[in-house]
C-alpha positions in Angstrom: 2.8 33.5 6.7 1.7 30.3 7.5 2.6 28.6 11.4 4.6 26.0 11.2 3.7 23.0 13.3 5.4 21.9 16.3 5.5 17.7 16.2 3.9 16.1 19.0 5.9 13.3 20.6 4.0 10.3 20.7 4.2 8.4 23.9 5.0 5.4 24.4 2.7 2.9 26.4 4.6 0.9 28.7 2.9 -1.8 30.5 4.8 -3.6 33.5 5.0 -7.5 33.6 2.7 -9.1 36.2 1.9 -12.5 37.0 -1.9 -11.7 36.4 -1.2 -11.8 32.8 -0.6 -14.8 30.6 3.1 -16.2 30.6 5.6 -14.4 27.8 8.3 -15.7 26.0 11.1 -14.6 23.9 11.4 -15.9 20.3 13.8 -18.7 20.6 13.4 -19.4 24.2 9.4 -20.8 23.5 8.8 -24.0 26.1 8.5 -27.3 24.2 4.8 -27.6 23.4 3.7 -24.9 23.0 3.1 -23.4 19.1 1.6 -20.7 16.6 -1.3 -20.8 15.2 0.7 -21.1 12.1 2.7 -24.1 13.2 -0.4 -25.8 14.3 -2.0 -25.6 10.9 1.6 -26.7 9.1 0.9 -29.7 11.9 -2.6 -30.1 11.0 -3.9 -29.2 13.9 -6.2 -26.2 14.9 -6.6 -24.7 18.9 -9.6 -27.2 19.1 -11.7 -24.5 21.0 -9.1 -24.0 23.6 -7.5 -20.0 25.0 -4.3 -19.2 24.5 -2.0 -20.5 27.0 0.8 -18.1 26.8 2.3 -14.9 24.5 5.1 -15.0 21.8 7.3 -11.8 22.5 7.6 -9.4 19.2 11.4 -8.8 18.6 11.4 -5.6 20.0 10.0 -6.0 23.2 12.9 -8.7 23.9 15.0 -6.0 24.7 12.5 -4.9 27.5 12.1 -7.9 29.6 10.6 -6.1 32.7 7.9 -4.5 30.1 4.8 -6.5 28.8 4.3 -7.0 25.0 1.2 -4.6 23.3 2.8 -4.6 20.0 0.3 -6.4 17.2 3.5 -8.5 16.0 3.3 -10.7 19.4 1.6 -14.1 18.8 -0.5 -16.0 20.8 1.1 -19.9 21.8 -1.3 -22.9 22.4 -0.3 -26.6 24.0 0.3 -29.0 21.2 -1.3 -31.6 23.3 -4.4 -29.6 23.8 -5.4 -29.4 19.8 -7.4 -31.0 17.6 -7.3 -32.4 14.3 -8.4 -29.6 11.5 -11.9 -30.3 9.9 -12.3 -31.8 6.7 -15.0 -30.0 4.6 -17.7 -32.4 3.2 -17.8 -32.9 -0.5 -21.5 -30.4 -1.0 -19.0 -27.7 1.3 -16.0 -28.0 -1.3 -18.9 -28.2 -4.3 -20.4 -25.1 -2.8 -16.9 -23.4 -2.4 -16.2 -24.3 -6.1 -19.5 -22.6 -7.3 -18.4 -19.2 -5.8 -15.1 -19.5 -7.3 -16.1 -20.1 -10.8 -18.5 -17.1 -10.4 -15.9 -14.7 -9.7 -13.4 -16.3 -12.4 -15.9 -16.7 -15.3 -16.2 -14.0 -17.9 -20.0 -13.5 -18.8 -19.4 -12.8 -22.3 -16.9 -15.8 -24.0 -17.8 -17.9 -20.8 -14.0 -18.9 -20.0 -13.2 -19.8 -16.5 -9.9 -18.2 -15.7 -7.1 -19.5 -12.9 -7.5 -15.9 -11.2 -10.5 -13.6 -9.8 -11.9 -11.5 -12.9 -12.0 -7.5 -12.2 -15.9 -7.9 -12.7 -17.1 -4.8 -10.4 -14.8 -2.3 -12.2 -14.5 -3.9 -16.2 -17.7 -6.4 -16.5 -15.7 -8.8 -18.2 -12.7 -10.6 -18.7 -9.4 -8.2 -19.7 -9.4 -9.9 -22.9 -12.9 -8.9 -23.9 -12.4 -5.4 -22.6 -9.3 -4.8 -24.9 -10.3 -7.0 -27.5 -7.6 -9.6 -27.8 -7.3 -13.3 -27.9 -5.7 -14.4 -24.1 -3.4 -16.7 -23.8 -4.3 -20.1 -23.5 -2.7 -21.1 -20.2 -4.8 -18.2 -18.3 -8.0 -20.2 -18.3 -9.1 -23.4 -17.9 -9.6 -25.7 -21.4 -12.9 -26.8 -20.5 -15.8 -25.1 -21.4 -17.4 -23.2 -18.8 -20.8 -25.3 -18.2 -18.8 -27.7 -16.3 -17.9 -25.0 -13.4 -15.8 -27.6 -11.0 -12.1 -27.1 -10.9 -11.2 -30.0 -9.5 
């Protein structure tokens, strides 16, 4: 007969707040200027090069204030008046971008460029030409495929 397993608890890793750590903040309690990587780039605006300035607090941990944050859920806060405009790429980048694109949406055998990545590791083709149908015609784009630029 078969031993059955005793579960092992998993500990929990507690780290205590110190001052030689960066500054935490609960959600909803975040100083005025400081954001999110995310709410930088709805701004326009990228961390320019810059560290972190402070820690956004998961949910969790705001029930622990004397413990530090280690979750993966925390974010990392930047000053707003610290970042940079985001680049804009240079027409060859966005031409060069383009290329790859239509070389993962364009079926080698009818040559249609599609709106979506083609499964060509696994199929080879287009799911049209593997099941032998007609697709419909708002899948891919009306232009033949020669001229490969989307936009």
């Amino acid at each position: 007969m078969a031993r059955t397993r005793s579960k092992r608890r998993r500990e929990i890793k507690r780290a205590p707040r110190t001052d030689a750590t960066l500054p935490e903040h609960d959600r909803g309690a975040v100083p005025e200027g400081l954001l999110t990587r995310r709410q930088l780039r709805e701004r326009g605006l990228s961390p320019g090069g810059h560290d972190p300035v402070a820690i956004l607090r998961c949910k969790a941990c705001s029930y622990r204030p004397d413990q530090s944050c280690i979750h993966p859920t925390r974010a990392w806060l930047w000053r707003a008046d610290l970042a940079k405009p985001k680049r804009v790429p240079s027409l060859a980048q966005e031409w060069a971008l383009d290329r790859a694109m239509a070389a993962r949406q364009t079926c080698p055998q009818c040559r249609r460029r599609y709106y979506f990545c083609l499964p060509l590791r696994t199929q080879g083709c287009c799911d049209a030409c593997h099941r032998g149908y007609e697709p419909t015609p708002g899948t891919y784009f009306d232009s033949p495929a020669n001229h490969l630029l989307a936009a």
